[in-house]
C-alpha positions in Angstrom: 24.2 12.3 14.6 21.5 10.2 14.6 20.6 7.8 18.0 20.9 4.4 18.4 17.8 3.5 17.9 17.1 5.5 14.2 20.8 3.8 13.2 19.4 0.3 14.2 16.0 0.3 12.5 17.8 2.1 9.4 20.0 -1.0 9.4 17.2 -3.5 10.0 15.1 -1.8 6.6 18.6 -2.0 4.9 19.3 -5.3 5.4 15.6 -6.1 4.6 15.7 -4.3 1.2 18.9 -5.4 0.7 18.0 -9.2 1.7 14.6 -8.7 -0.9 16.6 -7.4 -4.0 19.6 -10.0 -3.7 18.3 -12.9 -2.3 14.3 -12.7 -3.6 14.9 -11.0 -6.8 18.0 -11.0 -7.7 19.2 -14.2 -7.3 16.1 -16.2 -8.7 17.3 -14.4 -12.3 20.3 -16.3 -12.6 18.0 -20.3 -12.0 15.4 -21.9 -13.8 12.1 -22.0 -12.1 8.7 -23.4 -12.5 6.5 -20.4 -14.3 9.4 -18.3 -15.3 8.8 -18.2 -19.0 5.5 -17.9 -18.0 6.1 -14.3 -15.7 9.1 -12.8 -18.1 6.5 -13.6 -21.3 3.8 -11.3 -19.6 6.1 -8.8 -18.6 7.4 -8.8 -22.0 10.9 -9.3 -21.1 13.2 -11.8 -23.2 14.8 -15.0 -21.0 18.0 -13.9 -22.1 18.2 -10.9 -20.7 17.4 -11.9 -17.1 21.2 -12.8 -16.1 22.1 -8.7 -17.1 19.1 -7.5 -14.9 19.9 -10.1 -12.2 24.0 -8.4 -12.5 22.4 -5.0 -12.4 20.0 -5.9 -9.4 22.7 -7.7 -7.1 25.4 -4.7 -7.7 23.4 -2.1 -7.0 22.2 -3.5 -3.8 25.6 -4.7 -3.0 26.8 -0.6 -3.7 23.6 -0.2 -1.2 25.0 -2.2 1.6 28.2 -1.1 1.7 28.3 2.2 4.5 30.9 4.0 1.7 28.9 3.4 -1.2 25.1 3.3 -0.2 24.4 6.8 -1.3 25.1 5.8 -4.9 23.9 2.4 -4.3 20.5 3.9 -3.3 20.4 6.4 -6.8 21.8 3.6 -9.0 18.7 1.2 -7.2 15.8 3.9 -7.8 16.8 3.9 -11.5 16.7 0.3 -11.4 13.4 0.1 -9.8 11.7 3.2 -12.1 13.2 0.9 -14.8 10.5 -1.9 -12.9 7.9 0.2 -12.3 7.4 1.0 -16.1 7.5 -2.3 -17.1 5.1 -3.2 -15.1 2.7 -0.3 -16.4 3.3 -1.1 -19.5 1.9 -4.6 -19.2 -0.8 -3.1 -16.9 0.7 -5.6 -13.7 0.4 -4.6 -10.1 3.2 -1.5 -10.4 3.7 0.2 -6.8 5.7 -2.8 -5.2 9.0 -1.4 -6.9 8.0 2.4 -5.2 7.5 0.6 -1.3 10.8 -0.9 -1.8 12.4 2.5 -3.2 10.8 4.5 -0.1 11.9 1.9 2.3 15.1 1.7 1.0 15.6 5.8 1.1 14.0 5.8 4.7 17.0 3.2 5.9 19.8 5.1 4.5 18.3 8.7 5.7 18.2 6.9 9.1 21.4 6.0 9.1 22.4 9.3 7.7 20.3 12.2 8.9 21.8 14.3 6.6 19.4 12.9 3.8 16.6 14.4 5.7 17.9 17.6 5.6 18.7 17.1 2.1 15.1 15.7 1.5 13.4 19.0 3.1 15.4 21.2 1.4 18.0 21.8 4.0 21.4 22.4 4.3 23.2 19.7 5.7 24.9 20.7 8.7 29.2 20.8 7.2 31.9 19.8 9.2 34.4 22.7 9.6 38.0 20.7 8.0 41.2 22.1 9.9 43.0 23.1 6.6 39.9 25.4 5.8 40.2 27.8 9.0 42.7 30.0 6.8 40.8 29.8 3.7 
């Protein structure tokens, strides 16, 4: 069980990875901006295919913030963000941003959920005994 205070600073790193991937990145994708032709034609990424990533991005990090869901949120994220990370090698741009938000975003959730820790460190995580499996 984690303590009050891991819970609350993995809360406070997943509300500011959610807040950068919806609201910084996310969002931006679906308006026009001054020197956004200019950014997707050195990244090499077509104008019309911004509103699909900017779906992609908002769901995922939705599925994130959501306690019930932020496990898969957090896998269907990384693969977004490897998806980021190669395209900006490819163009040879600044690439390790995408990795910081990914480690920041795995350090909220195993906060939050201990168990991921255990996981991470090759660990079983501790199991609940369920009543109907005493007989079993």
């Amino acid at each position: 069980m984690p303590t009050k205070a891991q819970r609350i600073t993995g809360w406070i790193l997943t509300a500011l990875v959610g807040l950068f991937l919806i609201g910084a990145s996310g969002v931006p994708k679906f308006f026009d901006f001054p020197g956004k032709a200019d950014i997707m034609s050195k990244l090499q990424i077509p104008l019309d295919l911004l509103t699909t990533l900017g779906v992609i991005e908002v769901a995922v990090a939705v599925l994130y913030l959501i306690p019930r869901t932020a496990f898969l949120g957090a896998i269907l994220t990384t693969a977004y963000l490897g998806g980021a990370v190669w395209t900006h090698l490819r163009v040879n741009d600044t690439w390790f941003f995408p990795i910081i938000i990914g480690v920041l975003m795995w350090l909220g959730l195993a906060l939050r959920r201990p168990a991921i820790f255990r996981l991470l460190f090759g660990q079983e995580p501790s199991a609940t005994p369920s009543a109907g499996a005493a007989g079993t």
